[in-house]
C-alpha positions in Angstrom: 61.8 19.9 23.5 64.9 21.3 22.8 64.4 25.3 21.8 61.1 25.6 23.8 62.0 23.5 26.8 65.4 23.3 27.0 65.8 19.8 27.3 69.0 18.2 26.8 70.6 16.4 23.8 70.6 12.8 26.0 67.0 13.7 27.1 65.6 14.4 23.4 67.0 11.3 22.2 65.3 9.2 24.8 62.1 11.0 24.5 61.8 10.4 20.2 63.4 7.2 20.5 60.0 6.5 22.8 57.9 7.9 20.1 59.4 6.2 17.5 58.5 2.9 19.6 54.7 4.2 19.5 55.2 5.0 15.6 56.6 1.3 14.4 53.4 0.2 16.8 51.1 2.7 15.2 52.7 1.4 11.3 52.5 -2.5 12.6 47.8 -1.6 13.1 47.6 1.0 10.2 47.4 3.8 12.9 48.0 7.0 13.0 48.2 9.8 14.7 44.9 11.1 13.8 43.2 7.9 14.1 45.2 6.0 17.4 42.5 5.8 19.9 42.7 5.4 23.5 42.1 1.9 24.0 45.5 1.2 21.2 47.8 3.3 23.4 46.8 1.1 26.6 47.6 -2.2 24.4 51.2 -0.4 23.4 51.7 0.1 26.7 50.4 -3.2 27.6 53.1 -4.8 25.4 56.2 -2.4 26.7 55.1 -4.2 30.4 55.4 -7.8 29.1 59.2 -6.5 27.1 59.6 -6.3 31.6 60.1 -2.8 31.3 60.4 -1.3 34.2 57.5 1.0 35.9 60.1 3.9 35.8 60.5 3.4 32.0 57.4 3.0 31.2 56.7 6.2 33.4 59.2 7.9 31.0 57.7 6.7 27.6 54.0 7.1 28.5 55.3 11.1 29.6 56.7 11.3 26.6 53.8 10.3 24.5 51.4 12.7 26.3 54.1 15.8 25.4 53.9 14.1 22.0 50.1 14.4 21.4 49.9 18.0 23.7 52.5 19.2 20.6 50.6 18.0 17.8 47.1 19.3 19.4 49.2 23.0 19.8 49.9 22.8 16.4 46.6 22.2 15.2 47.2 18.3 13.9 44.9 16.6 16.4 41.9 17.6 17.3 41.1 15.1 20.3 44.2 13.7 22.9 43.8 10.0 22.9 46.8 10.0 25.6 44.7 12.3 28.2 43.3 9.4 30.2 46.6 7.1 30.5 47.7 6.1 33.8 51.7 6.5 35.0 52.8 3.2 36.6 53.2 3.6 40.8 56.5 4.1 41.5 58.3 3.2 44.5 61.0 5.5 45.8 64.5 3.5 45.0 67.2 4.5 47.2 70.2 5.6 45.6 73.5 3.7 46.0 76.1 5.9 48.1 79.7 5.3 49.0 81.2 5.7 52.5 84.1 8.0 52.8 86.3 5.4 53.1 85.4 3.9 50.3 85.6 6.5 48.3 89.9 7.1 49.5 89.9 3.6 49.0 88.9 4.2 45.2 90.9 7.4 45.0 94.4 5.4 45.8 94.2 2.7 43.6 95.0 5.4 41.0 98.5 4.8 39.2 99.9 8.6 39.3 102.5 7.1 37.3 101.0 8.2 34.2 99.5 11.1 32.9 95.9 9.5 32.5 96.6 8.6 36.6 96.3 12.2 37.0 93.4 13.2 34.8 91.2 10.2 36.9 92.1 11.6 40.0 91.0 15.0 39.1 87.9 13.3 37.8 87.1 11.3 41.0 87.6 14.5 43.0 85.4 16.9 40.9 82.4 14.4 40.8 82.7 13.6 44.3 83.8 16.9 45.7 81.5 19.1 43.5 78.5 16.6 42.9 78.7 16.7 39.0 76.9 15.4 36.4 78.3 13.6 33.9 77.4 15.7 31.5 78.5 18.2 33.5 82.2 16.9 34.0 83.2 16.1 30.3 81.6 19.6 29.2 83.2 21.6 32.0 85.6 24.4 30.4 88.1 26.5 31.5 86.3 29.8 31.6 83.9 27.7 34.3 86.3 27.7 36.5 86.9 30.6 39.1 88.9 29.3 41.9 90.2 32.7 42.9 86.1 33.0 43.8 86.3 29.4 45.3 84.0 28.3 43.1 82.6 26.7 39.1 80.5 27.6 37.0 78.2 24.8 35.7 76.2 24.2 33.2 73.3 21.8 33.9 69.5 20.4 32.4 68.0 23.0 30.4 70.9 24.8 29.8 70.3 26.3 33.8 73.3 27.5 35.4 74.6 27.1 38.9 77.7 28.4 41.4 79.1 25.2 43.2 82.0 26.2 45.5 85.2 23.9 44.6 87.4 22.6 47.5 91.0 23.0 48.0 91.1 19.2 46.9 89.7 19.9 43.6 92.0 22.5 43.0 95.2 21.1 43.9 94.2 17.9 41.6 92.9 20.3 38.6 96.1 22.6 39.2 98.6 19.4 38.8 96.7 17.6 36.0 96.6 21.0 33.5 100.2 22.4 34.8 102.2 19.0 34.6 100.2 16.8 32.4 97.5 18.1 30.3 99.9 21.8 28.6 101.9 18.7 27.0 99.3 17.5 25.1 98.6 17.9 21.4 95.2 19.1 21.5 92.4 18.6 18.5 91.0 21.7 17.6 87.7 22.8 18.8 88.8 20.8 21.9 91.2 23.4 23.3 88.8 24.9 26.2 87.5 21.6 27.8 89.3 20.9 31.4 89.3 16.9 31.0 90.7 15.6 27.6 91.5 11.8 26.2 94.9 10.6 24.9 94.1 12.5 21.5 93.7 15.1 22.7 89.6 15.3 22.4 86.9 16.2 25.3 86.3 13.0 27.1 83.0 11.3 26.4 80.3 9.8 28.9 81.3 6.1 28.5 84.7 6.9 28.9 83.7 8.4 32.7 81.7 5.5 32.9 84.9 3.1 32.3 87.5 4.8 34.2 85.0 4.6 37.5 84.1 0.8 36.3 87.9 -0.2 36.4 89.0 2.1 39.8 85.6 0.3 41.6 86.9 -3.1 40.6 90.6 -2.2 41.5 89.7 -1.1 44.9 87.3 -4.6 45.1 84.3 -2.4 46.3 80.9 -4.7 45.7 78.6 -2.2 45.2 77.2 -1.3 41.8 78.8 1.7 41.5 78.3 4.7 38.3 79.4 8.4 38.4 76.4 9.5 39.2 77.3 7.5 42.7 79.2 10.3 43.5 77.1 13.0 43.1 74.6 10.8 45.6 77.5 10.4 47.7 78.5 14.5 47.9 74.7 15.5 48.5 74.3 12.4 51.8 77.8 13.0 53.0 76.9 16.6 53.5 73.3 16.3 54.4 75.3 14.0 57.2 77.4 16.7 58.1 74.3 19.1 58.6 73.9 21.2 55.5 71.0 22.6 54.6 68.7 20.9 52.4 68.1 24.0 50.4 72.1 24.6 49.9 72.3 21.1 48.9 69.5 21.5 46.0 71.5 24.6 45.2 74.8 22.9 44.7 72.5 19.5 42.7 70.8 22.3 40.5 67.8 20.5 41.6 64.8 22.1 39.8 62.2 20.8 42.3 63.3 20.5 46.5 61.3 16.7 46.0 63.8 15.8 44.6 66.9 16.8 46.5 64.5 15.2 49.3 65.6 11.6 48.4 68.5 12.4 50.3 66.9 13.1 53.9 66.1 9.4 53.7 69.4 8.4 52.9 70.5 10.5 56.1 67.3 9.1 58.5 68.6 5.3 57.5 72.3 6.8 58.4 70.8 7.6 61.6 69.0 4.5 62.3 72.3 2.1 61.9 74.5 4.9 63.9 71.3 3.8 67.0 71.7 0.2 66.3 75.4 0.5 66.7 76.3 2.6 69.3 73.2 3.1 71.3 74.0 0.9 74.4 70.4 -0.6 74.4 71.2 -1.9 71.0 74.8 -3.7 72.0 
């Protein structure tokens, strides 16, 4: 998964923590990989539906176990596939959560720019929103990423893939006055010295710690929605879509492997449309 495929760290965890699930089911029957049969991987997944695991997780876990028993076949372990005739849960198309523009400066203001972390979130808030980051993407981005003589970053998605996403003058301005005024103060921990967005010890920021600072601005500015930083990058691929980009450019900017999946988004913008009839078509008043 990881040399061969490219897969990131997050995503190799998830996929052998599945397999490990299949392995303490396997132990709990005397199984094993040589002898699990079909029939024993339909009561494993059986029991994963009544823990109420969702359809997209079990989705996840039964992909994983076929990728599990296509390895050990490749490497001559297996003869026979017992995962070949499993069945992926239907699953329905889930809407992602996206903020309005307003709700997004609403956000962005309850920032306290009285302190030097004030700073560091707003620059945060802008590059996920104004760039459609990753998490991932955010607490790893490094100096030598960023052009903005060009107008644009380097980034470093899923599979170690890279992308060009232009950077507004926003993004800059807010980058520009966290490093200048805030960040070259900082005692910095070694090995940490090229990452953009550091914590108060000086250390690259970690996911939770995204996670919290958006958590805390969402419940400052009293926005209901349940709102992640991955709500952002939703937000910066339908605002845009909105604004008539192209779908393409968009999948582009998303590093998007497959256009199916930027696709989500055309939905987003044909619901957009529908309220914008409902409201201001005169028929509908």
């Amino acid at each position: 998964m990881k040399i061969e495929k490219g897969l990131a760290e997050n995503s190799v965890k998830a996929y052998t923590d599945d397999v490990l699930k299949l392995k303490d089911f396997s132990e709990a029957r005397n199984s094993t990989p040589e002898t699990i049969t079909h029939e024993s991987l339909q009561q494993f997944i059986h029991e994963l539906y009544e823990l109420g695991l969702s359809a997209r997780s079990q989705a996840r876990i039964i992909s994983g176990i076929k990728q599990f028993f296509t390895f050990l076949i490749l490497d001559d372990e297996i003869e026979n596939d017992p995962s070949k005739l499993l069945e992926l849960p239907r699953i329905g198309r889930k809407l992602p959560e996206v903020l309005t523009i307003e709700e997004i400066d609403s956000i962005i203001e309850t920032i306290d720019l009285s302190t030097n972390e004030g700073h560091r979130n707003k620059a945060i808030i802008e590059t996920l929103y104004s760039c459609g980051l990753r998490v991932s993407e955010l607490v790893n981005l490094r100096f030598e990423e960023l052009f903005f003589n060009e107008k644009f970053i380097r980034i470093i998605g899923k599979g170690n893939k890279q992308r060009l996403v232009p950077v507004s003058p926003s993004v800059e301005k807010e980058i520009g006055i966290y490093v200048n005024n805030f960040r070259c103060h900082k005692a910095i921990k070694p090995g940490n010295e090229s990452f953009v967005f550091l914590n108060r010890r000086g250390a690259k920021l970690t996911r939770v710690m995204i996670f919290t600072i958006v958590k805390q601005l969402v419940e400052k500015a009293q926005i209901k929605k349940n709102v992640s930083p991955h709500t952002f990058r939703h937000s910066f691929a339908t605002h845009l879509l909105e604004g008539g980009a192209n779908l393409r450019a968009i999948q582009e900017m998303l590093g998007h492997e497959s256009i199916t999946t930027t696709e989500i988004y055309t939905h987003l913008d044909q619901q957009f449309i529908q309220e914008a009839i409902i409201s201001f078509h005169p028929r509908n008043i």
